[in-house]
GUPA-322610 format. One record per residue (C-alpha): z, x negated, y negated; residue in one letter. Coordinates in steps of 0.02 Angstrom, whole numbers, plus 50000, padded with zeros to 5 digits. Example, Ala and Ser with C-alpha at 12.3 -4.5 7.8 and 13.67 -1.06 7.14 Angstrom:
// GUPA-322610
     up   east  north  residuo
  50390  49385  50225        A
  50357  49316  50053        S
//
This chain:
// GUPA-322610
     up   east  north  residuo
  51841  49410  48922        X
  51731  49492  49054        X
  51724  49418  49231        X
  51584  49354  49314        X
  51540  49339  49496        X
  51353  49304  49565        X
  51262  49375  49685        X
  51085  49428  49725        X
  50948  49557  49776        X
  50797  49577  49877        X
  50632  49602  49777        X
  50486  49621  49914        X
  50521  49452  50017        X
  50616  49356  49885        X
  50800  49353  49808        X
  50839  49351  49615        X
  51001  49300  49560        X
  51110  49430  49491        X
  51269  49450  49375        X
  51408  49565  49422        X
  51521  49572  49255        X
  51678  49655  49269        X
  51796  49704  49103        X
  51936  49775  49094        X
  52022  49861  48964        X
  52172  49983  48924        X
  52130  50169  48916        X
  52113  50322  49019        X
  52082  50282  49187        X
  51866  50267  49211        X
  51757  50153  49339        X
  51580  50143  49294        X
  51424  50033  49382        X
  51293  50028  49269        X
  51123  49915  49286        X
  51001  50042  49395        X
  51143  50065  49531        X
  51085  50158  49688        X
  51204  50293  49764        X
  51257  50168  49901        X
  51301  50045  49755        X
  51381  50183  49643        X
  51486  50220  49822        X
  51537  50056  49796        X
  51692  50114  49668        X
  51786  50225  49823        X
  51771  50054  49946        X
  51828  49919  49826        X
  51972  50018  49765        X
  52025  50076  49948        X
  51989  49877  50019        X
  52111  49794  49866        X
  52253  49935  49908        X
  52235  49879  50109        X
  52227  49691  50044        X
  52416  49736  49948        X
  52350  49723  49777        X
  52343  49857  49636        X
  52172  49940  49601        X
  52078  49993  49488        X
  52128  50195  49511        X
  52339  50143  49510        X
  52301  50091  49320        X
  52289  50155  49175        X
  52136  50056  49147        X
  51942  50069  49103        X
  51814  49963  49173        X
  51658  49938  49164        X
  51532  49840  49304        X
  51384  49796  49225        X
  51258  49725  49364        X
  51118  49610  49276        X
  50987  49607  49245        X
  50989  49782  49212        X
  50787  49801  49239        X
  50803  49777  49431        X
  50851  49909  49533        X
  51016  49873  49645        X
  51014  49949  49805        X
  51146  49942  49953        X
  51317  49920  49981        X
  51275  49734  49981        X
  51369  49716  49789        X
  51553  49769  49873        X
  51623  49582  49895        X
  51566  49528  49719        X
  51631  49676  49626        X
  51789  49674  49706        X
  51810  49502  49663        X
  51755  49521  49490        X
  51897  49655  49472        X
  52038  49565  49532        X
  51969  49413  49434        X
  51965  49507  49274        X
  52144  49570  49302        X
  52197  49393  49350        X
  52277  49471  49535        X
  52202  49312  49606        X
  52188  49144  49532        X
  52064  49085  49437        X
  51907  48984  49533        X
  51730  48913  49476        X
  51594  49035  49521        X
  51429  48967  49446        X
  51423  48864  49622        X
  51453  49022  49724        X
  51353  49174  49794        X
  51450  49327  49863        X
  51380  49480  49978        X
  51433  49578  50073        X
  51491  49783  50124        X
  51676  49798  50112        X
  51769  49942  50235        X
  51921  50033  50205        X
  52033  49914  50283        X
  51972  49762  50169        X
  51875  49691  50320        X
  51694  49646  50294        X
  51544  49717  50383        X
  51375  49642  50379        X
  51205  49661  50267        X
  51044  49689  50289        X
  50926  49523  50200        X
  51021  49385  50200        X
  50911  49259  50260        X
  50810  49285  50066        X
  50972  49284  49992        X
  51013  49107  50114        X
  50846  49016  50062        X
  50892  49062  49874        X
  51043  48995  49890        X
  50991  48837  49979        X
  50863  48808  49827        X
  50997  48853  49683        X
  51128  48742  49787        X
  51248  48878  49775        X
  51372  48909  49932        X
  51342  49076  50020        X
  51500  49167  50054        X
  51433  49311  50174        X
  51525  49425  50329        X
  51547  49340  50462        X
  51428  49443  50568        X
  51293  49360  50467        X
  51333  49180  50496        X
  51203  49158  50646        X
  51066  49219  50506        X
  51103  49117  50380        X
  51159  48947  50494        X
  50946  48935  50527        X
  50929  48881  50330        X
  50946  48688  50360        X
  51079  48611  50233        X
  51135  48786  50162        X
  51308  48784  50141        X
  51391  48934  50193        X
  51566  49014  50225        X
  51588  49151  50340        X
  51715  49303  50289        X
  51809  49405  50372        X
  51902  49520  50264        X
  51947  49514  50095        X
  52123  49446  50104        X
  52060  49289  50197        X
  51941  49263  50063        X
  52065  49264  49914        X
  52188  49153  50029        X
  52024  49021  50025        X
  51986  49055  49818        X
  52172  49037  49788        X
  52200  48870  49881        X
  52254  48715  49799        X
  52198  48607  49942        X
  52012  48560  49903        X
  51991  48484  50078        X
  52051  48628  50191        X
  51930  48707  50070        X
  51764  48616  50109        X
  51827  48598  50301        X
  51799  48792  50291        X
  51615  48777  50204        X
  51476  48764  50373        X
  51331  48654  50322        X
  51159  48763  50406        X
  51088  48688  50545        X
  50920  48746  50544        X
  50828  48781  50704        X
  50797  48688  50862        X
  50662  48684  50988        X
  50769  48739  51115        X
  50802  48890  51029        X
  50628  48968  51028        X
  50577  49087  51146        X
  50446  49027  51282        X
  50474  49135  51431        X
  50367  49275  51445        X
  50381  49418  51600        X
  50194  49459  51610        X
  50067  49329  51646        X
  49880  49314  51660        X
  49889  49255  51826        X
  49951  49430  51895        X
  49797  49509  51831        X
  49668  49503  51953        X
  49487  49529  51891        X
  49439  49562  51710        X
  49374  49382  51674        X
  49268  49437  51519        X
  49416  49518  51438        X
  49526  49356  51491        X
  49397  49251  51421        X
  49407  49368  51250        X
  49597  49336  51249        X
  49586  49182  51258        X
  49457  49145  51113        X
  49536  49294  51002        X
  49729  49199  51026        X
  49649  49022  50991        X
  49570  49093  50831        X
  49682  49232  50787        X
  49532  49351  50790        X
  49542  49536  50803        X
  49479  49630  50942        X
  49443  49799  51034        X
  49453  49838  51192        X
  49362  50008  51255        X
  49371  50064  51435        X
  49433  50210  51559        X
  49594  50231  51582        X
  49673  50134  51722        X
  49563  50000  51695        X
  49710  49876  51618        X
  49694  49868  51429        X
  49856  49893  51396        X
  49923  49756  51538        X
  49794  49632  51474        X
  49856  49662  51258        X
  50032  49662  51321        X
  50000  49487  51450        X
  49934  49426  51269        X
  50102  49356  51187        X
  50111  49225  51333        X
  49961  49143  51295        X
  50007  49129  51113        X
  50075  48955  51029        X
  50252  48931  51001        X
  50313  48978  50819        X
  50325  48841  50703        X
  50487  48817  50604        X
  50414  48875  50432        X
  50324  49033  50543        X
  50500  49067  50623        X
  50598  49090  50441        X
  50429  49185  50360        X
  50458  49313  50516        X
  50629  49315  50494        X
  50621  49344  50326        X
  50515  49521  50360        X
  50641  49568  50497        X
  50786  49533  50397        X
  50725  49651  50256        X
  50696  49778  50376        X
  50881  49770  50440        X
  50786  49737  50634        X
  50910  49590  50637        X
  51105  49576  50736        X
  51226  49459  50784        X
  51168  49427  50963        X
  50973  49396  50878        X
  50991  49315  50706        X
  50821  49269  50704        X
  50648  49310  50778        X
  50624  49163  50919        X
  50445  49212  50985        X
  50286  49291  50918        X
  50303  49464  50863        X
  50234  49612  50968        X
  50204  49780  50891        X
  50148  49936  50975        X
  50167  50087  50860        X
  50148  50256  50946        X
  49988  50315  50897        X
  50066  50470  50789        X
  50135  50317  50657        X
  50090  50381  50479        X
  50000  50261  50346        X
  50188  50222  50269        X
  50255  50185  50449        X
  50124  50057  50473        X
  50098  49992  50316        X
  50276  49990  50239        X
  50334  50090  50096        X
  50473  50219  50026        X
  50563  50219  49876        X
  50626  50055  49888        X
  50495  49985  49998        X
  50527  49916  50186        X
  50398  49822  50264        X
  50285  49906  50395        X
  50220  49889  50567        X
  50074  49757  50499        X
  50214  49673  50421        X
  50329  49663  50570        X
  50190  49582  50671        X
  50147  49456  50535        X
  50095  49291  50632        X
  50091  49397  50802        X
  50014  49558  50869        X
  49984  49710  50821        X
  49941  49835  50956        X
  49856  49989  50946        X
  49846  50085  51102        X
  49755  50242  51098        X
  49651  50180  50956        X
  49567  50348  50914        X
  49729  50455  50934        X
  49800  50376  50778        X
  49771  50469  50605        X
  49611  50423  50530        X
  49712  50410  50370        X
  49821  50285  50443        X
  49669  50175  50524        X
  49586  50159  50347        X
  49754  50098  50273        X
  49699  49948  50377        X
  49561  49896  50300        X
  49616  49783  50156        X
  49779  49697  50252        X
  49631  49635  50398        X
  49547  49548  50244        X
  49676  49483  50157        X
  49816  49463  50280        X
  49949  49547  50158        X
  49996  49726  50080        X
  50037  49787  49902        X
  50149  49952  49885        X
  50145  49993  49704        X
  50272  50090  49629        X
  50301  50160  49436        X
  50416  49997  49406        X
  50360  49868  49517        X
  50223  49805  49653        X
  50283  49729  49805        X
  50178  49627  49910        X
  50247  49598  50109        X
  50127  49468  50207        X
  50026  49548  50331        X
  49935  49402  50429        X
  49917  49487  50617        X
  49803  49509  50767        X
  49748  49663  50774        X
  49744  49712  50962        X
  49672  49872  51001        X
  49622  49983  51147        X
  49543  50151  51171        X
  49456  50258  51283        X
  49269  50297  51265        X
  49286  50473  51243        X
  49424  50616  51233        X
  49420  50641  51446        X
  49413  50426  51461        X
  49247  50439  51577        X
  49122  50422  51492        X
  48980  50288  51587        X
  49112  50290  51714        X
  49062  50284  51905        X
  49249  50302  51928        X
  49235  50502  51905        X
  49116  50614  51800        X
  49130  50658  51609        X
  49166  50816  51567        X
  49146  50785  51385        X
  48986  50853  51284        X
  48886  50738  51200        X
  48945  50834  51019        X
  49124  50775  51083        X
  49107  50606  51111        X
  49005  50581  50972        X
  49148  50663  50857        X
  49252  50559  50937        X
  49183  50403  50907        X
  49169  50431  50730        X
  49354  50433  50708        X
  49320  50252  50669        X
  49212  50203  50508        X
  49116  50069  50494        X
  49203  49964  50370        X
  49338  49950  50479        X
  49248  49902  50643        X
  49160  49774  50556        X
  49321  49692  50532        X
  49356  49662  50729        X
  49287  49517  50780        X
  49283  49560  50962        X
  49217  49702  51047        X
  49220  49716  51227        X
  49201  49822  51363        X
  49351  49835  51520        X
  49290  49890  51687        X
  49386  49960  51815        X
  49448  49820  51918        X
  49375  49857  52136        X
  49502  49920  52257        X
  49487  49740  52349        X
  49534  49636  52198        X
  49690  49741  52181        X
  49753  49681  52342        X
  49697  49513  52355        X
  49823  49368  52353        X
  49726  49261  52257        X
  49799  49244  52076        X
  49712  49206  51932        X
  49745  49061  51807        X
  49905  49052  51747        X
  49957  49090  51562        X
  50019  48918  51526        X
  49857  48821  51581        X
  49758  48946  51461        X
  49883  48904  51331        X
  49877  48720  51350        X
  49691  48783  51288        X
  49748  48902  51162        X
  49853  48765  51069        X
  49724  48618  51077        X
  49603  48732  50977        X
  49723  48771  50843        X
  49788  48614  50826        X
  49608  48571  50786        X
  49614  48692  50665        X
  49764  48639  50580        X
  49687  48457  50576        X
  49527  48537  50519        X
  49632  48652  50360        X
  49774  48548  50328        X
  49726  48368  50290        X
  49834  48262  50196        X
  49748  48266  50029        X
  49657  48424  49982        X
  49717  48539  50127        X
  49650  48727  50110        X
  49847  48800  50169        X
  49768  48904  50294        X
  49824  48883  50488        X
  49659  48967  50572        X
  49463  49010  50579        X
  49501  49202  50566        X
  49557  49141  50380        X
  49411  49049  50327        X
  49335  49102  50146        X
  49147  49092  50118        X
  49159  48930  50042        X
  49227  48872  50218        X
  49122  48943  50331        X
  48985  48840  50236        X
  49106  48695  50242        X
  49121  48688  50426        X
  49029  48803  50491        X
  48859  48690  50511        X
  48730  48734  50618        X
  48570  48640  50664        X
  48403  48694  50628        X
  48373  48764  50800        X
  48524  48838  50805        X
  48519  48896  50638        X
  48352  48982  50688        X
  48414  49079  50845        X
  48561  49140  50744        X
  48457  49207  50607        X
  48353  49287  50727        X
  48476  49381  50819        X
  48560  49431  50641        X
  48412  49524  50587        X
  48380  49596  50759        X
  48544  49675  50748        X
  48543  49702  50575        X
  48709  49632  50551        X
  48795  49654  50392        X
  48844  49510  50273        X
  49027  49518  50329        X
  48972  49548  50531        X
  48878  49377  50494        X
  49026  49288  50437        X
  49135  49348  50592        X
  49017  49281  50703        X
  49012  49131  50624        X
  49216  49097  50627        X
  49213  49156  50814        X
  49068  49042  50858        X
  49193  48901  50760        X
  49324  48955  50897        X
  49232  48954  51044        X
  49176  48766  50962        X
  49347  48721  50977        X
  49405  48762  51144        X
  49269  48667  51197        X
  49326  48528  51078        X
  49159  48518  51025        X
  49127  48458  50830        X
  48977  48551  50799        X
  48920  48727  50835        X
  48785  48740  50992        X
  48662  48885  51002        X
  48784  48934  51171        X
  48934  48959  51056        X
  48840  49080  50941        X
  48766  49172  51098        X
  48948  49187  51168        X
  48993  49263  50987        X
  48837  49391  50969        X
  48896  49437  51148        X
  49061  49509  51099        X
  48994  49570  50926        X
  48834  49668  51016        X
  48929  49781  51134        X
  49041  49833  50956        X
//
């Protein structure tokens, strides 16, 4: 009768269940995986025989014995060392070397070394929330505890090696046994990041792109920032993060998730406590920022799902790699398709980008003189297509900040006053998408359909009249006039204002004319 152990895999940001079988039967000595193993699972053979001889039990290669592991379904590829624990349980289960224990309430991972001890795995946070939903208790190295304790009510039991695991299987005593099962506490407050080392206030001048920030973090609206270099783009995208909201819970696991997949996760950080902050070096290929590989990893735009993405050097990256960005900015996720499968990772970011206005940086500069032709900067500038800058909300301009301003000891406004703003506008937002009955599951304007912009995006006839005037003026397209319509909603908000006013659109054409 074949043994039977659960376990799981990761398929894009989601675990499915899966069935390691183990039989045993007399006959020349063979160990065979079969169910789409991976060469790390296939590996798997050498570490659970060398882990059961360390734990002082017989294994498989001491016997005269064939057996089979059949991992099921056998349509899913396995990947990673991940199947170790399960298998070796299944073994010594089949040949009855430990006793005999009830595993349709149980879920095993984990890597096994030499020595029997366990070492930890990359995705167990999918593999927690599974569990959690199945009501199955996670048995998992002990490295991985922290990960898995932020699943409320999961109940989990931390390994260290394989011996101490059979001891706990093989006990008698049911309530040493549940003493030993941890019940997930979830996450607290307190445990959320919140303290940031750059901060607005330390940034003197630059008012227009402050005033940008602050309307692109309260809508989660894209934006460009073009200027020489010196002039503070970078300090200003990077001051960003601390004028963000706090994560929610549900935004905290969804993040985690992504970096748990990715194997970005450790024992001292089990979980992703503030917004995310990406800033890819602008040689990243399409695959680095847009996820991929034979068994697919989430990218860069996937990393900084619910954060920022930053793009310095805007122009410098690939134009290949820009273009890939096109379709996550619309629909805030990515699908990698492969021959077997299609994966789809969320993708919901801020795109944050700077460049310079040509290949010297001087160009319209009183700062120094460009030494760029006007065939040069025109080739430059075409690095980026259309499509894809009419997908950035904001465009703006960053002069260089006057010697005086440098050294004056006047600060600015502090981060946390502007995100006292920041958070009053979104939790208009979330009042506006996410009423009791009926609510449209979206959490800003950035992610407003058509249908919604019409919804509440009213304006009055005057209004209405100066907008439509300006749109034809500038010949906007049909997607341009939607952006300017969610940013106009924004600027709305901060002001706490119900309706859109003709001075909320003119803010909006503002940043969308000097695009």
């Amino acid at each position: 009768m074949p043994s039977k152990i659960l376990s799981a895999t990761i398929s894009g940001l989601d675990a499915k269940l899966i069935e390691v079988e183990v039989d045993v039967s007399n006959g020349l000595h063979s160990f065979n995986i079969v169910g789409l193993p991976d060469k790390a699972v296939e590996e798997s053979k050498e570490r659970v025989g060398y882990a059961i001889k360390n734990c002082g039990l017989k294994p498989p290669r001491y016997q005269n014995q064939k057996v089979i592991i059949n991992l099921a379904p056998a349509d899913i590829k396995k990947h990673g060392p991940a199947y170790d624990l399960p298998i070796a349980l299944g073994y010594l289960r089949a040949t009855e070397q430990i006793k005999n224990f009830q595993t349709d309430d149980k879920l095993f991972v984990g890597e096994l070394s030499l020595d029997g001890s366990l070492r930890p795995a990359n995705g167990i946070l999918p593999i927690a929330i599974f569990a959690k939903k199945t009501d199955k208790t996670l048995f998992l190295p002990s490295q991985n505890f922290e990960e898995a304790n932020i699943v409320s009510e999961l109940k989990i039991v931390a390994v260290e090696n394989l011996q101490d695991l059979i001891n706990y299987l093989g006990e008698n005593n049911a309530t040493n046994n549940k003493q030993k099962i941890t019940i997930g506490s979830g996450i607290e407050k307190s445990q959320l990041n919140q303290n940031y080392d750059l901060d607005m206030e330390n940034i003197h001048g630059q008012e227009t792109a402050k005033r940008a920030l602050e309307i692109a973090a309260s809508g989660a609206h894209n934006i460009l920032m073009s200027g020489t270099p010196g002039a503070g783009k970078t300090l200003l995208a990077k001051t960003l993060p601390s004028i963000l909201p706090p994560l929610t819970e549900k935004e905290v696991l969804e993040i985690t998730k992504i970096y748990s997949i990715a194997g970005l996760l450790s024992e001292n950080q089990p979980f992703v406590s503030c917004r995310p902050f990406r800033n890819p070096h602008h040689s990243a290929s399409a695959i680095a920022l847009c996820g991929g590989g034979a068994n697919p990893k989430p990218g860069e735009i996937s990393l900084a799902h619910r954060g920022i993405l930053f793009l310095d050097e805007f122009l410098e990256f690939p134009r290949h790699a820009l273009e890939t960005l096109r379709q996550p900015l619309e629909s805030g996720e990515i699908q990698i398709s492969r021959a077997q499968s299609a994966i789809t990772f969320p993708a919901r970011f801020m795109l944050v980008a700077a460049q310079n206005p040509c290949p010297c940086g001087y160009f319209e500069s009183d700062q120094k003189p460009c030494i760029c032709t006007q065939s040069q900067i025109s080739k430059y500038q075409r690095k980026l297509s259309g499509p894809l800058l009419d997908r950035i909300d904001i465009h703006i301009n960053v002069p260089n900040v006057q010697l005086e301003k440098l050294h004056s000891n006047n600060k600015s406004e502090p981060s946390e006053k502007i995100r006292e703003r920041v958070i009053n506008a979104r939790n208009i937002q979330l009042k506006r998408f996410n009423p009791p009955v009926g609510g449209e599951k979206i959490l800003t304007n950035t992610e407003m359909s058509s249908n919604q912009i019409k919804k509440y995006c009213i304006l009055d006839a005057p209004t209405k009249n100066l907008f439509l005037k300006a749109a034809n003026s500038l010949k906007l397209s049909a997607r341009s006039f939607h952006k300017i319509l969610k940013l106009s909603r924004t600027i709305a908000d901060l002001d706490a204002s119900e309706n859109i006013k003709d001075y909320h659109i003119t803010e909006a054409l503002q940043y969308r004319q000097q695009g």
